[in-house]
matplotlib code that plots the C-alpha trace (Angstrom):
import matplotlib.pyplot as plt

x = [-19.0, -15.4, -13.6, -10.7, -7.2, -4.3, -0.8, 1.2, 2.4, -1.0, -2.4, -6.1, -6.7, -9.3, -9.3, -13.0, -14.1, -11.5, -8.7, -5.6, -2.9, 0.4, 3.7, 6.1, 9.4, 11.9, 14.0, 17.5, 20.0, 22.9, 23.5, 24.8, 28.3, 28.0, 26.4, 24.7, 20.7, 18.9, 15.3, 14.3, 15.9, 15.1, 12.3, 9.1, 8.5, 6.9, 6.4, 5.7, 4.1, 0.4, -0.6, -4.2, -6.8, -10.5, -13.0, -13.4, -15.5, -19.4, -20.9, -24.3, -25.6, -24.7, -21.8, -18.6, -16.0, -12.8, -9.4, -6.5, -3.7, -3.4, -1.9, 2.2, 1.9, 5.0, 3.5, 4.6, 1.9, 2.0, 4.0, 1.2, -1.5, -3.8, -3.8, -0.6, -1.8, -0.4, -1.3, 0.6, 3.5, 4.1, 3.3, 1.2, -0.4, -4.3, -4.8, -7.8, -6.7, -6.9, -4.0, -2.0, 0.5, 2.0, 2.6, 6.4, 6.4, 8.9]
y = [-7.0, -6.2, -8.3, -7.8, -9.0, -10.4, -10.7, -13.6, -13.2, -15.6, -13.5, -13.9, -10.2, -8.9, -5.1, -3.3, -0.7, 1.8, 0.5, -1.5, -3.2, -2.0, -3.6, -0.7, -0.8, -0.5, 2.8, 3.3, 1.4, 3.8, 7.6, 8.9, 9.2, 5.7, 5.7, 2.4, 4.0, 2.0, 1.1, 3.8, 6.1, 5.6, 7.2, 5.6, 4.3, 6.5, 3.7, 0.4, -2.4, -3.1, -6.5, -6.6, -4.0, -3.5, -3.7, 0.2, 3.2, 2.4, 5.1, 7.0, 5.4, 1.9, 1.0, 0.6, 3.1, 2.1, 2.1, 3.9, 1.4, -2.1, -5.0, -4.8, -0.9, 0.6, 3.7, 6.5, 7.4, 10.3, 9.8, 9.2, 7.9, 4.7, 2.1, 0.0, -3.8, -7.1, -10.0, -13.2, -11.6, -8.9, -5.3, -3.7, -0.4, -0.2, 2.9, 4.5, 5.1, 8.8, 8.7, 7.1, 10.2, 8.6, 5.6, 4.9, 4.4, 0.9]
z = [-11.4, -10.0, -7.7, -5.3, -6.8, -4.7, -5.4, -6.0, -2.1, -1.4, 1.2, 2.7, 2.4, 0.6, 1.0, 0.5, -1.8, -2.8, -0.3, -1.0, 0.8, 0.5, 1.3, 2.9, 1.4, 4.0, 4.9, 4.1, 7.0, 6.5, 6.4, 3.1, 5.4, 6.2, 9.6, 10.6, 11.8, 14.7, 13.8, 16.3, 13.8, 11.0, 8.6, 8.5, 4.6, 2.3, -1.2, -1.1, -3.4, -3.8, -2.7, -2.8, -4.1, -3.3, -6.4, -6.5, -4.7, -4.1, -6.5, -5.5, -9.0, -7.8, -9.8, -8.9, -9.8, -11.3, -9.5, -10.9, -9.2, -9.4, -7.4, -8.0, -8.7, -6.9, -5.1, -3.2, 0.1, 2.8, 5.7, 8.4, 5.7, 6.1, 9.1, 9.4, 10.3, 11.5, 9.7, 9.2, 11.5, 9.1, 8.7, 6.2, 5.3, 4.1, 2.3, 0.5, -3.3, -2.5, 0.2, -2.8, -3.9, -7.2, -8.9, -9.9, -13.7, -14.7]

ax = plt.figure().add_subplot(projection="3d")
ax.plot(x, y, z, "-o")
ax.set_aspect("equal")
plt.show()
C-alpha cells in the first residue's frame, strides 16, 4: 500500500489521495526596467516545489492509482488553482495532481 511522502522541509502535512502540497516560488521584485513592485503588485506565483504528496487517486476497483509528480518536483500550476493554506506561519498551495500544468525537467 502507498503512503504519503514529505520533504526534507519536516512538515506535519500529510496531503490525501491525489493532492500535494506545494511551496509557491516567489514573483519577480523588479520590472525588467528595474522598477522595485510592492507586494500588492506583484503576480501571484505560478511554479513552486512539491513538499508533500498524497498516496494517489482512490480507484473504483479499490487500488490506489499512481501519481505522476513527486515530493521536490519543480511544477508549474494555474494561476487561481488549489486552496492556498497557513500552516506553521507560512503559505502553501494544495492542489489536486490534475491542476498540476507541467513538471520542470533538471
Amino acid at each position: 500500500m502507498a503512503t504519503a511522502t514529505a520533504s526534507k522541509k519536516k512538515i506535519k502535512f500529510r496531503p490525501t489521495d491525489d493532492r500535494v502540497l506545494v511551496d509557491p516560488l516567489e514573483g519577480d521584485e523588479k520590472t525588467v526596467g528595474g522598477i522595485i513592485l510592492p507586494d500588492s503588485a506583484r503576480e501571484k506565483p505560478q511554479r513552486g516545489v512539491i513538499i508533500a504528496a498524497g498516496p494517489g487517486k482512490l480507484l473504483d476497483s479499490g487500488s490506489r492509482g499512481e501519481m505522476g509528480v513527486s515530493v521536490g518536483d519543480h511544477v508549474f500550476y494555474g494561476k487561481y488553482a488549489g486552496t492556498e493554506v497557513e500552516f506553521d506561519t507560512e503559505t502553501y498551495v494544495v492542489l489536486r495532481e490534475t491542476d498540476i500544468l507541467a513538471v520542470v525537467d533538471k
